[in-house]
VEXGU-506180 format. One line per field, with one value per residue (C-alpha): residue number from 1; residue in one letter; x, y, z. Coordinates in Angstrom, 2 decimals. Layout:
residues N
num <- NUM,... .
residuo <- A,... .
u <- X,... .
v <- Y,... .
w <- Z,... .
//
This chain:
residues 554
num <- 1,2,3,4,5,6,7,8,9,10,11,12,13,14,15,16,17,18,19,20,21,22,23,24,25,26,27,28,29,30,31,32,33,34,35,36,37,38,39,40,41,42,43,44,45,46,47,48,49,50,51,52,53,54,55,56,57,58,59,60,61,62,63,64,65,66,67,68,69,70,71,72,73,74,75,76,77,78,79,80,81,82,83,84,85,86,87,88,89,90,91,92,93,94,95,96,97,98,99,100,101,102,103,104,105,106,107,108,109,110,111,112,113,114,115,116,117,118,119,120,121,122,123,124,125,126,127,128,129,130,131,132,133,134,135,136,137,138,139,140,141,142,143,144,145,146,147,148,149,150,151,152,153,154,155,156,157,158,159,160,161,162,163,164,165,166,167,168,169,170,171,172,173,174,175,176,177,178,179,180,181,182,183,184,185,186,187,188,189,190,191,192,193,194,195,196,197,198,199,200,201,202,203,204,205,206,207,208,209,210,211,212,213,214,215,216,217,218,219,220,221,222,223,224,225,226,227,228,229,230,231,232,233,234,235,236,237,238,239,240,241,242,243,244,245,246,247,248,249,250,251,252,253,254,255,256,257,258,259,260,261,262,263,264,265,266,267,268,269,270,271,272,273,274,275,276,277,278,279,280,281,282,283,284,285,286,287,288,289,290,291,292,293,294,295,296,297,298,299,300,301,302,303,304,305,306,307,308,309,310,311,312,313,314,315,316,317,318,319,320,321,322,323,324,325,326,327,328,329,330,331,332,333,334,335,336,337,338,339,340,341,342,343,344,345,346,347,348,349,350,351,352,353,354,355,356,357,358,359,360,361,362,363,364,365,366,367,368,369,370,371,372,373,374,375,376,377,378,379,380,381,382,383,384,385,386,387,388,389,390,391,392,393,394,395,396,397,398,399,400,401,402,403,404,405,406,407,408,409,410,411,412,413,414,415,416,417,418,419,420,421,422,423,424,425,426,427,428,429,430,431,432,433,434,435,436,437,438,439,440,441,442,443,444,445,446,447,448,449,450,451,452,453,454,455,456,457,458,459,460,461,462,463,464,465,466,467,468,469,470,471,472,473,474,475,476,477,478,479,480,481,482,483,484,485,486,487,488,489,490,491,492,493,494,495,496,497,498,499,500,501,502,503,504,505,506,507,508,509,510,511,512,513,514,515,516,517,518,519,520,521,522,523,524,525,526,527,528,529,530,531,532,533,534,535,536,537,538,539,540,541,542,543,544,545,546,547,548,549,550,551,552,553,554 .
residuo <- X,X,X,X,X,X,X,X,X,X,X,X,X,X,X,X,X,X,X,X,X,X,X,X,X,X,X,X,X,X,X,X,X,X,X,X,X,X,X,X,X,X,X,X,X,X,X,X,X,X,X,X,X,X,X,X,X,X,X,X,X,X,X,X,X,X,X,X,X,X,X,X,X,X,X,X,X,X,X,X,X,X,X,X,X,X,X,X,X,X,X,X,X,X,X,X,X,X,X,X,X,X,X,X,X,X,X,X,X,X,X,X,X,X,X,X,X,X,X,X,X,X,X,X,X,X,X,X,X,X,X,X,X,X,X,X,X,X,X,X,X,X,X,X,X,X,X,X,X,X,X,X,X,X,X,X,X,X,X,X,X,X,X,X,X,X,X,X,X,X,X,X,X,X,X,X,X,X,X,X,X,X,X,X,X,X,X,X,X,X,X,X,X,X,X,X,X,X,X,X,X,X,X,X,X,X,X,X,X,X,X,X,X,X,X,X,X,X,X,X,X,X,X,X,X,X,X,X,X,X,X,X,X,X,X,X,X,X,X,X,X,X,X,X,X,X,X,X,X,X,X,X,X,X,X,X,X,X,X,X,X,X,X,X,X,X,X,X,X,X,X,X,X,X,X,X,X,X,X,X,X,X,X,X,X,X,X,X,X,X,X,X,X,X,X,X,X,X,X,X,X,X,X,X,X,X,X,X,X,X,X,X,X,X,X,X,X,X,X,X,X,X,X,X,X,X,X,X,X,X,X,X,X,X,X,X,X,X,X,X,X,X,X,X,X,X,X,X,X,X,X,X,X,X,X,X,X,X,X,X,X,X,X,X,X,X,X,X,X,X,X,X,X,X,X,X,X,X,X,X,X,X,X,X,X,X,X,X,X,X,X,X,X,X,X,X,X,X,X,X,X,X,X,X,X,X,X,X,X,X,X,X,X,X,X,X,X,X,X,X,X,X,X,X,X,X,X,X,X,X,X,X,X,X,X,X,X,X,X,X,X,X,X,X,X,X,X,X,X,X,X,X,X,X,X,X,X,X,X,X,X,X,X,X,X,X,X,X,X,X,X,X,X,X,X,X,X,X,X,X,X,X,X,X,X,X,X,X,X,X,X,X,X,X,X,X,X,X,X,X,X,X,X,X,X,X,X,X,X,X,X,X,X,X,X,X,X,X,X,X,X,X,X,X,X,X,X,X,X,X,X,X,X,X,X,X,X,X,X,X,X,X,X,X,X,X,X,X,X,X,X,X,X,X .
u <- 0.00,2.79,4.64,1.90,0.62,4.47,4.24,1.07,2.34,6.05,6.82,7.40,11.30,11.99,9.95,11.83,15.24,14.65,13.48,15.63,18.63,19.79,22.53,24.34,22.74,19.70,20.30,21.21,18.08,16.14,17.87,17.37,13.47,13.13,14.96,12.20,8.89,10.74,10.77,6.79,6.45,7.79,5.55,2.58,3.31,3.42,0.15,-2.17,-0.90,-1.33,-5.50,-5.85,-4.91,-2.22,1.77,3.39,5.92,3.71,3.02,6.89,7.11,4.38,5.82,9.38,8.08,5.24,7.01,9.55,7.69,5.32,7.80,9.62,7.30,4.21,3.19,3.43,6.88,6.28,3.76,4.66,3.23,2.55,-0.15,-2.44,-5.55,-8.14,-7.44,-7.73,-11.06,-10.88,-8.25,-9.44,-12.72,-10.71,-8.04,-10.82,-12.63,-10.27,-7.28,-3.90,-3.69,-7.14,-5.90,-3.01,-5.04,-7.16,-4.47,-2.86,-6.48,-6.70,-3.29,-4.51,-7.47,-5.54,-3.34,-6.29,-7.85,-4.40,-4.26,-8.02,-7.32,-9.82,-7.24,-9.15,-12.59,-11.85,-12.27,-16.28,-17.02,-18.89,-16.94,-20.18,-19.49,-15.64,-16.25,-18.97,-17.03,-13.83,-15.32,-17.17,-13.63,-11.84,-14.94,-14.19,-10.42,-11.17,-13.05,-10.53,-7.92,-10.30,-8.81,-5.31,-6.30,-8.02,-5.62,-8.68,-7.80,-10.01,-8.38,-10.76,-12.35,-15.75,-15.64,-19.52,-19.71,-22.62,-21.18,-17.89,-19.58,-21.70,-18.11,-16.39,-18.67,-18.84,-14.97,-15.09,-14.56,-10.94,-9.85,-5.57,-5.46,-1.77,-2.26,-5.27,-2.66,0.09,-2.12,-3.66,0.28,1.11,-2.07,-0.90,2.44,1.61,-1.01,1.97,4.58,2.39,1.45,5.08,7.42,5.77,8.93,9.81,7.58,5.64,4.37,8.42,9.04,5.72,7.05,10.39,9.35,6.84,9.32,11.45,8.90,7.63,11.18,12.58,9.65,8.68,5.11,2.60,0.87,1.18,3.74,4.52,7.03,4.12,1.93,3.67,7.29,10.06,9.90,12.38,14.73,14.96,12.26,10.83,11.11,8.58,5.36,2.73,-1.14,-2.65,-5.24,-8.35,-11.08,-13.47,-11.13,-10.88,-15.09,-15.31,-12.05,-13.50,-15.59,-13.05,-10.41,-12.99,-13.09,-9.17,-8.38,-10.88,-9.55,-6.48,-7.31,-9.37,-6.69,-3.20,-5.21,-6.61,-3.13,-1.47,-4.30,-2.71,0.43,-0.03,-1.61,1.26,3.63,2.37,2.75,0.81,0.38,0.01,-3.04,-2.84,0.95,-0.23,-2.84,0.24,2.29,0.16,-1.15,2.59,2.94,-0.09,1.00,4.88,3.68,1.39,3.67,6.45,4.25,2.35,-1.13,-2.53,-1.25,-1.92,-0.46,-0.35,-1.29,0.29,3.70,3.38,2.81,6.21,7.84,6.69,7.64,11.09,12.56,12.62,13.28,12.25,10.57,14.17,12.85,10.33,12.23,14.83,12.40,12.16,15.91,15.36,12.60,14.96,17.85,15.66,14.12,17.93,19.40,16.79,14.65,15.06,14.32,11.48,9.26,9.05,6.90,3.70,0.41,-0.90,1.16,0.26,-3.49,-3.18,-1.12,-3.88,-6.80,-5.34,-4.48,-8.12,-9.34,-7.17,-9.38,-12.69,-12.20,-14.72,-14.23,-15.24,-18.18,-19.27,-19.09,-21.76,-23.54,-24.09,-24.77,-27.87,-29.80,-29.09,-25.31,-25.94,-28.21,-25.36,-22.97,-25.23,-25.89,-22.68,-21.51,-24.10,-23.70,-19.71,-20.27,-22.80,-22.99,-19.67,-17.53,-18.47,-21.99,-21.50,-19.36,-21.64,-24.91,-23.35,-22.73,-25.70,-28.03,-25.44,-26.72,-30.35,-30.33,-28.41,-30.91,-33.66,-31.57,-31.29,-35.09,-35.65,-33.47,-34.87,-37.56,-40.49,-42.63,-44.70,-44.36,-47.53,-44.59,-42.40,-40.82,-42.35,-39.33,-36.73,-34.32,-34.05,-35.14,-35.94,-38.41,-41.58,-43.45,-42.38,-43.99,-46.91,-48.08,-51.25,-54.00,-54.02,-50.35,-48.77,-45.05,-43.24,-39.28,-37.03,-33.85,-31.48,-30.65,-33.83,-32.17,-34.13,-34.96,-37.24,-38.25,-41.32,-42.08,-41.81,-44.88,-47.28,-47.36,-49.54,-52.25,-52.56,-54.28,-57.88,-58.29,-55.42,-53.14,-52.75,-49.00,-46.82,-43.35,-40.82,-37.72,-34.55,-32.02,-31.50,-30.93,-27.38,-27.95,-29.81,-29.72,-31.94,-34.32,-35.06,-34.89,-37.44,-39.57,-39.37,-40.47,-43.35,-44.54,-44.32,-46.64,-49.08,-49.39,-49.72,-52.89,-54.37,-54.16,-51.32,-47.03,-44.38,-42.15,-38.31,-37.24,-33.58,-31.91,-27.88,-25.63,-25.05,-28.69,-29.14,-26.57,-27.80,-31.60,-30.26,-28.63,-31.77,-33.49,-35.63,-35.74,-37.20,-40.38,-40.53,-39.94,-37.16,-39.02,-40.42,-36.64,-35.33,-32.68,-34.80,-38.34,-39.48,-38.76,-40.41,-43.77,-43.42,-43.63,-46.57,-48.68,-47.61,-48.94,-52.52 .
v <- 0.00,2.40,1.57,2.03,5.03,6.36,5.68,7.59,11.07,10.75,13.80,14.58,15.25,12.46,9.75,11.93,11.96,8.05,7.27,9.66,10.69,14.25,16.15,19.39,20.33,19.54,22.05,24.56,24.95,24.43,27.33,29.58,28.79,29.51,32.92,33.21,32.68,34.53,37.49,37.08,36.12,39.01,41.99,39.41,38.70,41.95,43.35,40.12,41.24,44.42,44.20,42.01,45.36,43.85,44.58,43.71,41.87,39.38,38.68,37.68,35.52,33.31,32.98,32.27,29.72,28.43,27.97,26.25,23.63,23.04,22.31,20.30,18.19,18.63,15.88,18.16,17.74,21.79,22.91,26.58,27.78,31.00,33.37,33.86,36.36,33.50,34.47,38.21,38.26,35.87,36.82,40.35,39.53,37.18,40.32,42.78,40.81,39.00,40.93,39.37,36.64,35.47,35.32,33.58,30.93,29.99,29.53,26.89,25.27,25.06,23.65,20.81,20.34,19.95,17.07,15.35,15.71,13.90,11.25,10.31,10.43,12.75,14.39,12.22,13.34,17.47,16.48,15.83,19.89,20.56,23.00,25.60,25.50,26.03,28.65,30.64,31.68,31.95,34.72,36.04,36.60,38.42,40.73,41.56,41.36,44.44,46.01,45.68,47.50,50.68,52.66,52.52,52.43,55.82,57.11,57.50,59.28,56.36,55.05,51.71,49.27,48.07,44.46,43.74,44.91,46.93,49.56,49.21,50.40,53.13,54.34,54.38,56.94,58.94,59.83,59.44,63.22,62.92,60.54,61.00,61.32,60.73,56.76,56.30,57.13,55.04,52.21,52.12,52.17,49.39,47.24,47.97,47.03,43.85,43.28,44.03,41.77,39.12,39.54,40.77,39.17,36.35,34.84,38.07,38.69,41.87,42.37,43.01,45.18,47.07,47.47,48.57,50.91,52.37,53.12,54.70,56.99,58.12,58.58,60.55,62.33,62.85,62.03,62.65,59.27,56.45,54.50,51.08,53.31,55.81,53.96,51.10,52.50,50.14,46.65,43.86,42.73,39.05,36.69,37.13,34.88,32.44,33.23,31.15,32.57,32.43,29.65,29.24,26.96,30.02,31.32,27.79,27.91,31.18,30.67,27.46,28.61,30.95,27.80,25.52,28.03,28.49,25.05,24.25,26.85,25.78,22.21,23.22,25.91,23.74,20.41,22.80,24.02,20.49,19.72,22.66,21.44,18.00,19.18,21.37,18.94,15.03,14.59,12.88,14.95,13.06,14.66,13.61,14.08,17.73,18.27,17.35,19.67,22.47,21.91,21.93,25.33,27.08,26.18,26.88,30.58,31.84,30.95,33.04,36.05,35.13,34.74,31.42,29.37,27.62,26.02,29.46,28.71,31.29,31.34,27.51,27.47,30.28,27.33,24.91,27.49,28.36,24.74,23.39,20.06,19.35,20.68,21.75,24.74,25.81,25.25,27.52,30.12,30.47,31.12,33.60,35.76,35.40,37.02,39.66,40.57,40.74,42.66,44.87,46.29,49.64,49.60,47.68,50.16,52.43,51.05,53.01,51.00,51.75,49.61,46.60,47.52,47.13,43.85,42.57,43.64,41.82,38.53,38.82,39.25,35.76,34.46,35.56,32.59,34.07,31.33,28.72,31.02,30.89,27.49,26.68,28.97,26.13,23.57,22.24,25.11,23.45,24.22,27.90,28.39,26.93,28.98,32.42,31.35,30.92,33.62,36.03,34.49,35.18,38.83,39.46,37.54,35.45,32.42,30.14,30.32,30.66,27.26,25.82,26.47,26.23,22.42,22.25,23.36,21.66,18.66,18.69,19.74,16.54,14.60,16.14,14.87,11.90,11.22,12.52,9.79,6.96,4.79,3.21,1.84,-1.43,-4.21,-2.60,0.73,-2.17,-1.17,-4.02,-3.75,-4.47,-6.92,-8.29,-11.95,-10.93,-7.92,-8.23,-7.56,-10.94,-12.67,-14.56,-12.39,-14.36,-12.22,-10.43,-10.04,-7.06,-6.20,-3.11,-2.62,0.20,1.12,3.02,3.31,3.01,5.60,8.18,10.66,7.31,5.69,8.18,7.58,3.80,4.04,5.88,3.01,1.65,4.40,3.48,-0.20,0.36,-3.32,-4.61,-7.13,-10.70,-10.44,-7.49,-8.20,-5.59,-5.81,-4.93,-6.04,-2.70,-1.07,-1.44,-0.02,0.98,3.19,3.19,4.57,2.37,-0.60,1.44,1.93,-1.98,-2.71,0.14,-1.47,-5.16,-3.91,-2.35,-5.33,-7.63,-5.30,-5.62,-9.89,-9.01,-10.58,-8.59,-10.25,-8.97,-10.30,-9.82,-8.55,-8.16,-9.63,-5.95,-5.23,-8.44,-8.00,-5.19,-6.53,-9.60,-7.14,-5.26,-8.53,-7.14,-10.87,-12.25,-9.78,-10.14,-13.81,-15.55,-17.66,-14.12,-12.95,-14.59,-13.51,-14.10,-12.77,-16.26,-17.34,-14.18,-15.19,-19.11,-17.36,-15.32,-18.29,-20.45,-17.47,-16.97 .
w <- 0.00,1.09,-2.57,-4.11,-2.86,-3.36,-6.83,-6.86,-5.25,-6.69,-7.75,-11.89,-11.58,-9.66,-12.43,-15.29,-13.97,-13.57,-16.85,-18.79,-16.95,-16.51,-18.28,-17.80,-21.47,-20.18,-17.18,-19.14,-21.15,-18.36,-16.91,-20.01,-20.03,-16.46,-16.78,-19.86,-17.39,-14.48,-16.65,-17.54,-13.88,-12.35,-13.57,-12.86,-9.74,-8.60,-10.37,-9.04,-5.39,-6.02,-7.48,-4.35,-2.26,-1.16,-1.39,-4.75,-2.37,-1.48,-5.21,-5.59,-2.26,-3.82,-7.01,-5.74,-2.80,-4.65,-7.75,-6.59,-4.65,-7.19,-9.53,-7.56,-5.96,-8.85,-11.33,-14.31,-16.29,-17.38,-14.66,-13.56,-10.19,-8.57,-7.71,-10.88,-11.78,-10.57,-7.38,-7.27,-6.15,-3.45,-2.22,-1.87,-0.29,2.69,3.15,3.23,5.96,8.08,7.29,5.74,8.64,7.96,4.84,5.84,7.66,5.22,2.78,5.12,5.49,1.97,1.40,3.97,2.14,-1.58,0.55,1.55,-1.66,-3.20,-0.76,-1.33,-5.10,-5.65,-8.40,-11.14,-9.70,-10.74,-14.76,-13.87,-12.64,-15.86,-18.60,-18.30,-14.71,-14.95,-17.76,-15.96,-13.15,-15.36,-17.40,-14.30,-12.39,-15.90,-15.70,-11.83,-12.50,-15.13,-12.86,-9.80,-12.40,-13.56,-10.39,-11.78,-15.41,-14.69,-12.27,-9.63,-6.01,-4.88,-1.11,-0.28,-3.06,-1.89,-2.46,-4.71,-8.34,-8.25,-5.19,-7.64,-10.77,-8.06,-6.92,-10.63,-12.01,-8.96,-8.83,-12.94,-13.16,-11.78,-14.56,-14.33,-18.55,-17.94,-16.69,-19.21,-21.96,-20.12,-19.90,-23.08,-25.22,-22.40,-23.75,-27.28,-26.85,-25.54,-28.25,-30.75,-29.06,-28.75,-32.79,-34.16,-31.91,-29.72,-28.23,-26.48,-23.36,-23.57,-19.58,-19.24,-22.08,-20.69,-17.30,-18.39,-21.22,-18.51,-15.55,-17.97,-19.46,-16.20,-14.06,-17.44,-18.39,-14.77,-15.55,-12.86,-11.92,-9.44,-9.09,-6.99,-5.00,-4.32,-2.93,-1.04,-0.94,-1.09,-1.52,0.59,-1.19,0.99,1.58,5.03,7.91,7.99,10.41,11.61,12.28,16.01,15.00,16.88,16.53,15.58,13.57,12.00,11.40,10.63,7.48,6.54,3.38,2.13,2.50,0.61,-2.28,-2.26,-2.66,-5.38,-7.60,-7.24,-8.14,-10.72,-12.31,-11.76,-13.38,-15.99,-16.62,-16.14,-19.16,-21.54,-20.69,-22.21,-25.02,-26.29,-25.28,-25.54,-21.97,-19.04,-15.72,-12.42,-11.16,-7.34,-7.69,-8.46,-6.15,-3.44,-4.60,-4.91,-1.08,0.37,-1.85,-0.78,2.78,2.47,0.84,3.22,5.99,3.68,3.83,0.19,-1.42,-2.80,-5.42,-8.40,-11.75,-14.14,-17.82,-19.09,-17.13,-18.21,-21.96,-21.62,-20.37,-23.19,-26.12,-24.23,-24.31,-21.11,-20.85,-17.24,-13.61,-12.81,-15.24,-13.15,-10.05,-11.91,-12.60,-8.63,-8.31,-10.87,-9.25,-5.87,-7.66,-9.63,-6.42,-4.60,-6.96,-8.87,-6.15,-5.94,-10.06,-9.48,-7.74,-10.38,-12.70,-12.90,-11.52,-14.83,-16.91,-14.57,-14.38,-17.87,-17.66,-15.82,-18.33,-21.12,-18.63,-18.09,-21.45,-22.25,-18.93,-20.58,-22.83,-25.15,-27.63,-25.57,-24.63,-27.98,-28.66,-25.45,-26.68,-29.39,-27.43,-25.37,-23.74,-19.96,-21.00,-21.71,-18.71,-16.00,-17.99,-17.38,-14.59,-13.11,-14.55,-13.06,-9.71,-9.59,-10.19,-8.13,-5.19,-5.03,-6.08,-3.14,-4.14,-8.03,-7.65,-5.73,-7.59,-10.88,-9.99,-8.45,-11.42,-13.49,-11.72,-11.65,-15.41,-16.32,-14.35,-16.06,-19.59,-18.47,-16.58,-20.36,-22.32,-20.09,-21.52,-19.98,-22.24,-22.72,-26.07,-27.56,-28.18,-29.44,-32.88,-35.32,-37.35,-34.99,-35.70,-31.79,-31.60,-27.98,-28.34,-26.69,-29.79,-31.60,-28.23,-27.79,-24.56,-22.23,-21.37,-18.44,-18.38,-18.92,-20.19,-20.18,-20.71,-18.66,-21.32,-19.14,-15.12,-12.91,-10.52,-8.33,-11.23,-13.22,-9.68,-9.91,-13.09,-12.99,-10.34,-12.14,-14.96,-12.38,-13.37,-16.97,-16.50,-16.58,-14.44,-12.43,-14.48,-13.55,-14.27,-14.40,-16.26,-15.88,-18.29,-16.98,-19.70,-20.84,-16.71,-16.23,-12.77,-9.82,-6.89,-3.01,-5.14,-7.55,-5.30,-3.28,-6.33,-7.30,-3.52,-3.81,-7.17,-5.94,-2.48,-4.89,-7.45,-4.14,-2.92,-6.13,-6.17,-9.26,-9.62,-10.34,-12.68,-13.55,-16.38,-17.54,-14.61,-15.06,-12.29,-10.79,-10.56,-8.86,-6.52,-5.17,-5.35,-3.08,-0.51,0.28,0.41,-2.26,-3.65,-0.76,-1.28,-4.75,-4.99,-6.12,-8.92,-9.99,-10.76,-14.03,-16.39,-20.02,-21.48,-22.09,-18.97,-17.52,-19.79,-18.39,-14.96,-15.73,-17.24,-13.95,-11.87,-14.27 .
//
């Protein structure tokens, strides 16, 4: 169990230096594709802490802590870790409440959680949140991301961010009229220069060339709008010593939620990125490998003074395109952030907060996945209602309850589709021209006895509707044969729904026959000692047996 379970959680680097050795070539292009993401990493990291009002410090400890563990212990070969857009909002909302050790706490409760959730395998169990779901509150997050960065886009004099959209929007136009045209046109050339650099010249990484371009413009020019010196002065050029939070037991209750909703985005977001990952490069992630990892990260960087973590798509695809051969390239992108942050601090807080409010509006307009919007908005209307939905729900009220009633409706809709797609209907509804030596219609059926077929599960969405075929016999029947051949399972409530049918035929002097019943069904009929009611003779595995039965019983 212990070997097995090894095998399970071993970490990426460790099966790929096995299997394939590891050379000093291979080292140094891992190196020169982790100096490639720490460069796109760096203005990032900064402008997610900073549009979850926090310091841009705290931006780099995650992605140098996080980033390293979750390369080095992840189950992605190119996975790239840090703190990403997703979490803006969250993250916001828990500072704004409990303050930065609330935060703090709950990061470490969701790191426990993403362990649990790895040891209990559940890393398999993430790919079944349905994609309207996942896209809902995806595109409902890049609209609140945009919204978080209006204040610097605008160069508003605006001190405290209300956390709901609507007193947002309220507050915007309000303090509209002291728009800073200065950072409008600063952030607007930083959006285009990205635009072009991602068009023109793809392999070099625009966020940098925006930052740098920016700090020079404004400490040359003297240009009069905020900069990360301005508003949170300098930045350390060390990683702090670690800290724990005071925990309580009501702090502990009170954190829980917010820990819940950490730790699902960051399964969702580092298997969603593990996904990309193997698509642009023919690998196979280890999801509970991953889910590990991301829970020792998430626990290492809020203890390091950091945010929440996850696997970053973008900041991984970087990796991909650069040429790195291994994790060690992510784990090398760490060391890179460490010695940026060591050596170019005093350079670093001078780039405007316009340039990385506008960083941020693109990375959210990449979130918005408007492609994949438009392509549910092609499918089934259940799949464009969760997507709305969802959507609606993350910008108005908030992700814990947009996740949670996305799934939800998600849910119920699908067993709508599938109460829908599951047939209950008797031989006279039998196809005449069907080529199955065993349909009911090509039967010589007694009098009296009735036959009807179930094709699909008898769960608790059919159990109801199984039942009311009792209310379309104008005079009881002598024999009532049920066909199961076609139910590949059943759940409490269909077993229920047998038992309810076989007490109602009994009052009314009638048998309940099953005919065709697979081993699993009968398993589970024998365990609830369903057979014993029903009668064992009364429980046969073929239609003409079934109809020998029935003439035995008239």
């Amino acid at each position: 169990m212990t070997k097995s379970l090894y095998k399970l959680l071993e970490p990426k680097l460790i099966t790929y230096i096995k299997k394939n050795g590891y050379s000093k070539k291979d080292f140094f292009k891992d190196t020169l594709s982790g100096l490639s993401v720490a460069i796109v990493a760096l203005p990032l990291a900064m402008a997610i802490a900073i549009a979850s009002n926090l310091p841009p410090e705290r931006g780099l400890f995650t992605a140098i802590v996080a980033g390293f563990l979750i390369s080095a212990l992840g189950g992605s070969r190119y996975q790239v870790g840090g703190p990403t857009a997703a979490f803006i909002v969250t993250v916001a909302l828990v500072a704004m409440k409990h303050g930065y050790e609330g935060l703090v706490l709950a990061t470490i409760m969701a790191g426990f959680l993403l362990i649990i959730m790895a040891f209990v395998r559940a890393g398999e169990l993430i790919k079944f949140i349905p994609y309207p779901v996942i896209t809902g509150f995806t595109s409902g997050i890049a609209l609140l991301i945009v919204f978080s960065q209006l204040r610097d886009f605008f160069g508003l004099s605006i001190t405290t961010m209300p956390p709901d959209f609507i007193d947002k929007l309220i507050l915007y136009i309000t303090h509209l009229h002291e728009t800073n045209f200065y950072a409008v046109i600063v952030a607007l050339i930083s959006i285009g220069i990205i635009l072009l650099m991602t068009k023109k010249y793809p392999k070099i990484p625009g966020p940098i060339v925006v930052v740098t371009l920016s700090a020079l413009a404004v400490w040359l020019l003297n240009i009069p709008i905020d900069t990360i010196e301005s508003r949170f002065g300098a930045i350390p050029s060390m990683l702090p010593t670690p800290t724990f939070p005071a925990i309580t037991f009501e702090k502990i209750r009170l954190l829980f939620p917010d820990a819940i909703t950490i730790a699902v985005l960051a399964a969702i977001e580092s298997l969603l990125s593990a996904v990309v990952a193997d698509g642009m490069a023919g690998t196979k992630h280890k999801p509970n490998t991953e889910l590990l990892a991301q829970g020792v990260a998430n626990i290492a960087s809020s203890v390091f003074g950091g945010l929440p973590a996850t696997g970053a798509i973008a900041r991984t695809a970087t990796n991909i395109k650069a040429g790195a051969v291994s994790p060690v390239s992510g784990i090398m992108h760490a060391f890179w952030l460490l010695l940026f942050m060591i050596l170019l601090a005093p350079m670093i807080v001078k780039v405007p907060l316009a340039a990385l409010s506008a960083i941020l509006i693109v990375v959210a307009w990449n979130m918005a996945e408007i492609k994949h919007i438009r392509s549910i908005m092609k499918a089934p209307r259940s799949d464009r209602v969760v997507l709305f939905v969802t959507f609606a729900l993350t910008v108005l009220v908030d992700l814990n309850f947009a996740i949670q009633a996305g799934i939800s409706l998600a849910a119920i809709l699908f067993i709508h589709s599938m109460m829908q797609a599951v047939e209950i209907k008797s031989y006279n509804e039998d196809d005449e021209e069907n080529d199955d030596p065993d349909a009911t219609s090509k039967k010589i059926i007694p009098v009296g006895v009735e036959v009807y077929e179930i094709n699909g599960p008898l769960f608790f969405g059919i159990a109801e509707k199984l039942l009311d075929t009792l209310a379309l016999f104008e005079a009881p029947p002598k024999a009532f044969i049920l066909r199961l051949r076609h139910v590949p399972m059943i759940d409490a409530a269909g077993l229920h729904a047998l038992e309810v049918l076989n007490q109602r035929l009994q009052e009314q002097h009638s048998v309940l026959i099953l005919s065709g019943v697979n081993k699993t069904v009968r398993m589970y009929i024998h365990n609830s000692k369903l057979d014993k009611k029903i009668g064992e003779a009364n429980i046969v595995d073929h239609i003409d047996k079934a109809i020998h039965r029935a003439k035995e019983c008239c």
